[in-house]
C-alpha positions as CSV (number, residue, x, y, z in Angstrom):
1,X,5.4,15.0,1.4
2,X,5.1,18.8,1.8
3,X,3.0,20.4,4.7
4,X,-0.4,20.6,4.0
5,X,-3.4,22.0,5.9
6,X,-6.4,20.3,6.1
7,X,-9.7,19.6,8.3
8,X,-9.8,17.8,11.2
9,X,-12.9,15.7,12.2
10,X,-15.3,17.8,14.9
11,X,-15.3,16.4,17.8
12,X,-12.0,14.4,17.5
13,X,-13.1,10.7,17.8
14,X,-10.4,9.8,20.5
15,X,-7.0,12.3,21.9
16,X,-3.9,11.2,20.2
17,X,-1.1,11.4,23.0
18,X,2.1,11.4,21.6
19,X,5.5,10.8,23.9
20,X,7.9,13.4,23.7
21,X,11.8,13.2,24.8
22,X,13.1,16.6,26.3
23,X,16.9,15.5,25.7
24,X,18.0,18.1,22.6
25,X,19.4,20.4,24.6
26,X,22.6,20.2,26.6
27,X,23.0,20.6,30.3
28,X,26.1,19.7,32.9
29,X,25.1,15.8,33.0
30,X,25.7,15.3,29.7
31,X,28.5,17.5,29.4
32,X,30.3,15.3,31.5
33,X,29.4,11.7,30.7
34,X,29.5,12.3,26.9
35,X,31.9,15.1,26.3
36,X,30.9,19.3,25.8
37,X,27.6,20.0,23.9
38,X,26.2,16.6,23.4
39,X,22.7,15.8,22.8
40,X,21.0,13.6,21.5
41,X,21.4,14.5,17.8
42,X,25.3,13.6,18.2
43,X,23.8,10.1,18.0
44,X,21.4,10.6,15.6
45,X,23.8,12.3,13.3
46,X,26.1,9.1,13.4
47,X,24.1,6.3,12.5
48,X,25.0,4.2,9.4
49,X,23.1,1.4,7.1
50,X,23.7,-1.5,8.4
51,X,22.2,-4.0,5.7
52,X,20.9,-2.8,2.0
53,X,17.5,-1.3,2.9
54,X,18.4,-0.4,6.2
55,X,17.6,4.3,6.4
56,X,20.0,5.5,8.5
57,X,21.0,8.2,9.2
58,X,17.4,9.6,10.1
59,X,17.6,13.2,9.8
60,X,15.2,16.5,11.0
61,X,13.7,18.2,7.9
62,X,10.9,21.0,8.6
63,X,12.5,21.7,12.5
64,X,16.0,21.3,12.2
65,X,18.8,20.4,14.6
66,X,16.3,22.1,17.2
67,X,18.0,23.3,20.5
68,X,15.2,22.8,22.9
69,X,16.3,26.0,25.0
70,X,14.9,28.1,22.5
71,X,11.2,28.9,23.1
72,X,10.1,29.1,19.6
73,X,10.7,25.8,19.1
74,X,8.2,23.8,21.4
75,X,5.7,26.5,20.4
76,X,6.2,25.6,16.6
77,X,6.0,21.7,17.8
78,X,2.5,22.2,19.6
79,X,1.3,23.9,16.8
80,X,2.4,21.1,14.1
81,X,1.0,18.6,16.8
82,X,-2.6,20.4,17.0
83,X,-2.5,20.9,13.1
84,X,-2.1,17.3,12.5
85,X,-4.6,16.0,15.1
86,X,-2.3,15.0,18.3
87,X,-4.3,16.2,21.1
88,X,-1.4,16.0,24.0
89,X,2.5,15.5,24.2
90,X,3.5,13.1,27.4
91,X,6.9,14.4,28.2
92,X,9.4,11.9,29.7
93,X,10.4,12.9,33.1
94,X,13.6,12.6,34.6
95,X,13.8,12.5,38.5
96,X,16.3,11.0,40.9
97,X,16.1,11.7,44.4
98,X,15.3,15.7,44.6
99,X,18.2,15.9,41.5
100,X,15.8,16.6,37.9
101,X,17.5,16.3,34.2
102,X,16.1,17.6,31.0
103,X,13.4,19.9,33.3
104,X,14.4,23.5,31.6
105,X,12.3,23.1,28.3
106,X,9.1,21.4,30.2
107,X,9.6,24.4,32.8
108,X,9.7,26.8,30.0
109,X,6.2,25.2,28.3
110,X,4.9,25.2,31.5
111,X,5.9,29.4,32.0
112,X,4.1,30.0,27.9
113,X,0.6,30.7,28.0
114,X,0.8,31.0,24.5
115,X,1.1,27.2,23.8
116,X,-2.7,25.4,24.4
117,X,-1.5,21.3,23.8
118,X,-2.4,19.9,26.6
119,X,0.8,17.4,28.0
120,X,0.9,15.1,30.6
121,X,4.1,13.9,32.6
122,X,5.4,10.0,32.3
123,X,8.2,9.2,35.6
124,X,11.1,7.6,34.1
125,X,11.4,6.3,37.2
126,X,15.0,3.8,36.0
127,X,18.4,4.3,36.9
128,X,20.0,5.9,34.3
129,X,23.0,4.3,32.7
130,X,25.2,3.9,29.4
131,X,22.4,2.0,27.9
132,X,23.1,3.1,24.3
133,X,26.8,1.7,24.2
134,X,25.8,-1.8,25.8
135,X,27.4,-0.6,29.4
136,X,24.1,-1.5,31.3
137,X,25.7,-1.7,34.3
138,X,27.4,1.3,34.3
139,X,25.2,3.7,36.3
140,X,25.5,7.3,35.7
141,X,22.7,8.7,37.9
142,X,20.7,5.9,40.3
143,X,17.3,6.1,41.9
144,X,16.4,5.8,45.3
145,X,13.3,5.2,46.1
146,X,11.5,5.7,49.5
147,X,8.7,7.0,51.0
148,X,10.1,10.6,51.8
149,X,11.2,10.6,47.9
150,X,7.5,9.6,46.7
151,X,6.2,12.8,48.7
152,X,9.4,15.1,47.5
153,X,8.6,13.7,43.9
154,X,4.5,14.3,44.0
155,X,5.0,18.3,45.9
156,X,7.8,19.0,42.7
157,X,6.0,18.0,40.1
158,X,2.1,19.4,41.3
159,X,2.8,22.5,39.3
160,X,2.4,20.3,36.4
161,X,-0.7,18.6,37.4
162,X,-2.5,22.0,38.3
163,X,-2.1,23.7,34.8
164,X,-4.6,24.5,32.9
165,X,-3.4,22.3,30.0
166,X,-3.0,19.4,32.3
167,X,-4.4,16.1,30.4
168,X,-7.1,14.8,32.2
169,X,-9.6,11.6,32.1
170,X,-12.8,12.9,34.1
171,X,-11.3,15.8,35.1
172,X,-8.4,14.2,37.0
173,X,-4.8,14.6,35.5
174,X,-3.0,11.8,34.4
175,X,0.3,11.0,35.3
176,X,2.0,7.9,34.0
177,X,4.9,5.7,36.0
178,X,7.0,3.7,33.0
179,X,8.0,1.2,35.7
180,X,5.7,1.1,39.2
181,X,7.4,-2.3,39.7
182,X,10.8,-0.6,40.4
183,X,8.9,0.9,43.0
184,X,9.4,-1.1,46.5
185,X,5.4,-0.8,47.3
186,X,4.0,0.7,44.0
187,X,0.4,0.8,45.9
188,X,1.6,2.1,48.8
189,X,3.6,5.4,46.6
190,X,0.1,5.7,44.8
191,X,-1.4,6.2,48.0
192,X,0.9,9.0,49.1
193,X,0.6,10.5,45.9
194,X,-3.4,10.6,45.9
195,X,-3.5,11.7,49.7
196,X,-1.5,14.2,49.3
197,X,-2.7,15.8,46.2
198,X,-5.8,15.8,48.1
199,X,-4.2,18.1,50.4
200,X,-2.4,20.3,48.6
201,X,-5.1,21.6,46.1
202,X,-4.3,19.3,43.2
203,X,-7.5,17.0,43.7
204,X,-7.6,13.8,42.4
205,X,-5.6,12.2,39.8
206,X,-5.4,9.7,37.4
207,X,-2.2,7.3,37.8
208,X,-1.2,5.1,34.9
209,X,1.5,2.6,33.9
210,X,3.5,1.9,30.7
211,X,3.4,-1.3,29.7
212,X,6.9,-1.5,28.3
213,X,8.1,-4.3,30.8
214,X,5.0,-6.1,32.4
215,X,1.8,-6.1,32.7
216,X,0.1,-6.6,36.0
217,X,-3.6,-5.2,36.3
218,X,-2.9,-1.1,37.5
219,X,-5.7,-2.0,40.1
220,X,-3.7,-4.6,41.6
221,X,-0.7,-1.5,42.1
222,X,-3.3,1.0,43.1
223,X,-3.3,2.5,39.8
224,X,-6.6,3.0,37.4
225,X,-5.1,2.4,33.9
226,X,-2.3,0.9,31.8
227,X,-1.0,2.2,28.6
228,X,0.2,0.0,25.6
229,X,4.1,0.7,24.8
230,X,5.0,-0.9,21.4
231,X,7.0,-2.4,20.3
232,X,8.0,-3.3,24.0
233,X,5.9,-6.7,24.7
234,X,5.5,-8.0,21.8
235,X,8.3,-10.8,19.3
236,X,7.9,-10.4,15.9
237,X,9.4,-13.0,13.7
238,X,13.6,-12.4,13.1
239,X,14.5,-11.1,10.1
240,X,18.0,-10.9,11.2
241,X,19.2,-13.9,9.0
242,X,17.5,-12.5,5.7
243,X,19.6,-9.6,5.4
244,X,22.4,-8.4,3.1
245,X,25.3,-6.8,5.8
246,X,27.0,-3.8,5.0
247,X,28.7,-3.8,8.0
248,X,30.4,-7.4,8.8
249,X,30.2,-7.2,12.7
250,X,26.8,-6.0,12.7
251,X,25.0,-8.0,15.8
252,X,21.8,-6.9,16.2
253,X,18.5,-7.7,16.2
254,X,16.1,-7.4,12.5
255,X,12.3,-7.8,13.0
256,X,9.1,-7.6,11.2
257,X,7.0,-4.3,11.7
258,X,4.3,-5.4,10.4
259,X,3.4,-8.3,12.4
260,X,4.0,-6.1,15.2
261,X,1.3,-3.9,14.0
262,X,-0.9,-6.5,13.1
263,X,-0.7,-8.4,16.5
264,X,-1.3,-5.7,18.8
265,X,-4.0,-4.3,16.8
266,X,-5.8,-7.3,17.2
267,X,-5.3,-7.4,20.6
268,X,-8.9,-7.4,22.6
269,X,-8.7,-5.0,25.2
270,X,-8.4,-6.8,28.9
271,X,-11.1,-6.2,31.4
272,X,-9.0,-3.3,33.0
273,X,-8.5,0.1,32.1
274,X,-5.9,0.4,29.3
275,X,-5.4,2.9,26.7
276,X,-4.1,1.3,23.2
277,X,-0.5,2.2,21.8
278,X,0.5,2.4,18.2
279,X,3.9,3.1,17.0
280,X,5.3,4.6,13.5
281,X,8.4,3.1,13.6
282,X,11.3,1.1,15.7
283,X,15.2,1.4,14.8
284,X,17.8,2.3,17.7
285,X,21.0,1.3,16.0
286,X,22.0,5.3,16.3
287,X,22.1,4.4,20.5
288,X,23.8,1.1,19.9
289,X,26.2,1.1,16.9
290,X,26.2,-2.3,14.9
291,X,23.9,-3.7,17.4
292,X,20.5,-2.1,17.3
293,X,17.1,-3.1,17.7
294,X,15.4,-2.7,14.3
295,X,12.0,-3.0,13.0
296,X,11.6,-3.4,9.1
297,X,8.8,-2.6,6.6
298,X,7.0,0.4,8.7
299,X,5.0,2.3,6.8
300,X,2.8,6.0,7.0
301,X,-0.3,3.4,5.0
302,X,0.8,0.9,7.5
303,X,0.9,3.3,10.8
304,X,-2.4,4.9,9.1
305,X,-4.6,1.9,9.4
306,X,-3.2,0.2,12.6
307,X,-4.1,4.0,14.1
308,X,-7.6,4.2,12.5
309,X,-8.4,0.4,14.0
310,X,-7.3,1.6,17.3
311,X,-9.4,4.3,17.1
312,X,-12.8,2.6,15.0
313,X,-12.1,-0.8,15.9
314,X,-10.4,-1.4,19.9
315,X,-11.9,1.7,21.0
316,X,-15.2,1.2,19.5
317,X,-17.2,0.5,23.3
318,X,-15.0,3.0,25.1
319,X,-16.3,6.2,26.9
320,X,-15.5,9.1,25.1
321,X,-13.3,9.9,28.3
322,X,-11.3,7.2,28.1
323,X,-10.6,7.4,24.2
324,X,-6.9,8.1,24.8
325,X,-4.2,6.2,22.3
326,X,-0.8,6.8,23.3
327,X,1.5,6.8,20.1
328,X,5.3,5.8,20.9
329,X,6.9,8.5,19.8
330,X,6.8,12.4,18.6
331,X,10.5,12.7,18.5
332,X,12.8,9.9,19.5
333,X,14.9,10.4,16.7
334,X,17.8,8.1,18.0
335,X,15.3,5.3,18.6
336,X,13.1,5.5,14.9
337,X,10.1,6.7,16.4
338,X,9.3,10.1,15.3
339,X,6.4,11.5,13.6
340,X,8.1,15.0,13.1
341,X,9.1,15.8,9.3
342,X,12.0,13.6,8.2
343,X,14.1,14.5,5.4
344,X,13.2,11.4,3.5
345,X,9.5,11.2,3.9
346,X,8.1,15.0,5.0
347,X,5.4,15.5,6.8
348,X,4.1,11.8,5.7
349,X,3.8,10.2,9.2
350,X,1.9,13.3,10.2
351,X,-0.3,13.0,7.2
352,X,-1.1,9.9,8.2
353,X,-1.5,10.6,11.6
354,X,-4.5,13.2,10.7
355,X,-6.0,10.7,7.7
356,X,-6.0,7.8,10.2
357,X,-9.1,10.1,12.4
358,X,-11.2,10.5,9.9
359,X,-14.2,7.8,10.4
360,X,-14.1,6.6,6.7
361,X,-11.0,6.4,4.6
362,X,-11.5,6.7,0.7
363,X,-11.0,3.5,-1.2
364,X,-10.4,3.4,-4.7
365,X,-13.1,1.5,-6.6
366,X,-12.8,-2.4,-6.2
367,X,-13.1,-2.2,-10.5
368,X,-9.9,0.0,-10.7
369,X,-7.0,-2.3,-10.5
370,X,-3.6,-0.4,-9.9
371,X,-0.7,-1.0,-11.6
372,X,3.2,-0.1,-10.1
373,X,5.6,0.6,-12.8
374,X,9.0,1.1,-11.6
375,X,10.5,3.3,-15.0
376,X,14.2,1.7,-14.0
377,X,14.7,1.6,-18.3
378,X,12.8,4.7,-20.0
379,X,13.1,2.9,-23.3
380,X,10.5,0.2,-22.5
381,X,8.4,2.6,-20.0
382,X,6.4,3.9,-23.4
383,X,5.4,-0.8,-23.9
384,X,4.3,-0.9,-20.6
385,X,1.9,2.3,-20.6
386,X,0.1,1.1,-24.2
387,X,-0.3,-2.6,-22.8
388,X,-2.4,-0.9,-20.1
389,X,-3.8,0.9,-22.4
390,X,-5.0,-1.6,-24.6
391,X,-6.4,-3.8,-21.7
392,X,-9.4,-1.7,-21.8
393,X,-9.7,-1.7,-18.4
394,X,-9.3,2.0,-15.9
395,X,-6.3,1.6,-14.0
396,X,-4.6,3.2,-11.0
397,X,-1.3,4.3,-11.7
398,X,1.7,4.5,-9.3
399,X,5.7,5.4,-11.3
400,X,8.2,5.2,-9.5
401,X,12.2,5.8,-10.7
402,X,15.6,7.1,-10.0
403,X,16.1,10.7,-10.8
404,X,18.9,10.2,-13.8
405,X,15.9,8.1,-15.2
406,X,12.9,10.6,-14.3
407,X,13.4,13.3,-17.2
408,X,13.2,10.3,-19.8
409,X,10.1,8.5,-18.4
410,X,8.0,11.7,-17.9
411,X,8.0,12.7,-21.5
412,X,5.9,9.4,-22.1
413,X,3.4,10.4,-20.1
414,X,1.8,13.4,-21.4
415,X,1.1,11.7,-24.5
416,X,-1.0,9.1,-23.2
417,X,-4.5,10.1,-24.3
418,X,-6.2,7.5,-22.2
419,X,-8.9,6.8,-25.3
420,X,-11.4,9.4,-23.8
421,X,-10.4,9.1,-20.5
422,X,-8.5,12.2,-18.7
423,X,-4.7,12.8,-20.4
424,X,-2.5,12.4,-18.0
425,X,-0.9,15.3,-16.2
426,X,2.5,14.0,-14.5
427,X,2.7,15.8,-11.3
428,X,5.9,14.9,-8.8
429,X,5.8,13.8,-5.2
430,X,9.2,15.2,-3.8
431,X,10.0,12.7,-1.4
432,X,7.5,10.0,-1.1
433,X,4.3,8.5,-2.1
434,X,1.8,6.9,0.5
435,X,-0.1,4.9,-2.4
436,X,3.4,2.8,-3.2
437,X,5.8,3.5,-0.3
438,X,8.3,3.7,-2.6
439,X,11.5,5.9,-1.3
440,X,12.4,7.8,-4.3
441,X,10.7,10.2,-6.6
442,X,7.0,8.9,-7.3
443,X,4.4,10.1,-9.6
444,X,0.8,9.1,-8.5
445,X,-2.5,9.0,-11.1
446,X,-5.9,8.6,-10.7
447,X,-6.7,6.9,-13.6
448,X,-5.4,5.9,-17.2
């Protein structure tokens, strides 16, 4: 699916915050634990099927191999974002003790006036370690936490929180922690934080939590909210078993997308503060070779409506400043979470992103059943379209087929006359189509 410009509702009915990893760009660290010029891409790049059905590698299409050191680029991110309907980015951030990683590109945001997405700052406050390649315990870069390092941390990062773009929830910016209980007294750091951004001219702020490893009530830790972090606390049935291996010694871990999307969007909402999370997508094997962590069957339709319930449906009694949903993620191309354009699917987790805000979705009449043809042999393609035909009934019409077959079933299609209905006018989807989710070349018709 192509880029495609279109309205947005006015006002937005909640802000879609989107998580955004800073790490495509090199820098020393890296250099030296990975070897000269890596980034995250190298892993990305390197990623194979591991089962029949399984899309890897997952490549950039619209942005490229983007090297986040060049300016243009985050600009040309906000402005995709704002297009499609994401109201913020929440940047990872990486500090350890006074020592910051992956800091150039949000310093660089934070230095262009020209770019008006607002953003918001999430502590990745663990120890950072070979994590991709199973070595958990080997620790590249530790944290050290104290109470001298909770005011060192709060003083660097206030130019952040005083921006003008600075996401805020009744007119306090946010910051997120992704694990406060790593923190020996998580209350007693929020404390610090608030008194002394109370001090210092920042004012006060609003602390949340990621719920990606527990979920204690953030007023118990001297936070106000929580934010939802899926697929993290949540077990989908195993789908490991079901699957067809490519790879012999593949060892990792096949679940169900869907019920992870239909679980946490039935969730009720807990009697704290928490802003809902949706995800597009799970699939890390490019971090851990033959033993990722991989969720099947996501969809854009599926992502679409588990982001519009969020919004209509879990959000329905929430104050319009505290309609936040936090979507995991806007580029973590090496963990299957991205909504930037792919080269299999376009810009179709972004289309959904901006259909999933509008208040009413159109439905196709409840009298227009729809058929899905997969023209796989052209030579009985031209049986199957007159035994709609004669049903007599109005149908909806999805094709899909392989290219060597596409030439031969599109001459068919033309000469359907319909029986006073309109001809049909084969147009092609290049890459996808949202009605049938089918990955290959897809025609898509109203009516025959």
């Amino acid at each position: 699916m192509s880029w495609r410009q279109a309205p947005l509702p006015s006002p937005l009915p909640a802000t879609l915050v989107a998580f955004y990893l800073p790490q495509f760009h090199t820098f020393p660290e890296n250099d030296s634990w990975w070897g000269k010029g890596f980034t995250e891409w190298r892993n990305v790049t390197r990623a194979l099927p591991q089962f029949e059905g399984h899309v890897q590698p997952r490549l950039p299409a619209d942005l490229g191999f983007y090297d986040l050191r060049n300016p243009q680029v985050m600009r040309n991110q906000a402005k995709l974002a704002t297009e499609y309907g994401i109201g913020a980015f929440c940047f990872y951030y990486y500090w350890f003790s006074g020592r910051t990683l992956m800091e150039d590109p949000l310093r660089q945001w934070l230095a262009d006036e020209s770019i008006d997405l607002s953003f918001c700052m999430c502590w990745a406050n663990e120890n950072w370690t070979r994590r991709w390649d199973g070595r958990d315990g080997d620790i590249l870069i530790g944290q050290q936490h104290s109470a001298a390092d909770d005011l060192a941390f709060i003083q660097h990062i206030a130019p952040y929180l005083r921006d003008r773009r600075a996401l805020k929830v009744e007119g306090k910016p946010i910051l997120l922690v992704y694990r406060p209980l790593l923190l020996p007294d998580a209350r007693a750091t929020a404390g610090r934080w608030r008194q002394w951004c109370r001090d210092n001219d920042v004012g006060e702020i609003h602390l949340a939590y990621v719920q990606g490893f527990e979920r204690p009530d953030p007023r118990a830790i001297g936070f106000d909210a929580a934010v939802e972090f899926p697929p993290n606390m949540s077990n989908p049935t195993s789908l490991s078993a079901q699957q067809w291996l490519i790879n012999p010694d593949f060892h990792g871990d096949v679940r169900d997308w869907r019920e992870l999307a239909k679980e946490i969007v039935s969730r009720p909402l807990p009697d704290y503060p928490l802003y809902p999370g949706v995800n597009p997508g799970w699939d890390n094997e490019a971090r851990r070779s033959g033993n990722g962590r991989i969720y099947l069957h996501a969809s854009p339709r599926g992502y679409r409506d588990w982001l519009h319930e969020t919004v209509y449906g879990r959000l329905a009694a929430a104050a319009p400043e505290q309609r936040l949903v936090f979507i995991n993620a806007w580029n973590e191309w090496a963990e299957g979470a991205v909504l930037e354009p792919d080269t299999r699917l376009g810009h179709a987790w972004l289309e959904a992103t901006r259909s999933a805000l509008a208040p009413a979705r159109e439905m196709p009449p409840a009298s227009h059943p729809c058929a899905v043809i997969h023209a796989w042999y052209p030579d009985v393609f031209a049986e199957l379209l007159q035994a709609l035909q004669d049903s007599g009934l109005t149908w909806r019409l999805v094709i899909t087929t392989s290219m060597n077959s596409m030439r031969k079933s599109s001459g068919y299609l033309p000469r359907m006359a319909c029986r006073g209905r309109s001809t049909l006018s084969p147009t092609m989807a290049e890459t996808f189509c949202l009605s049938c989710m089918w990955p290959r070349p897809c025609w898509r018709r109203a009516k025959i």
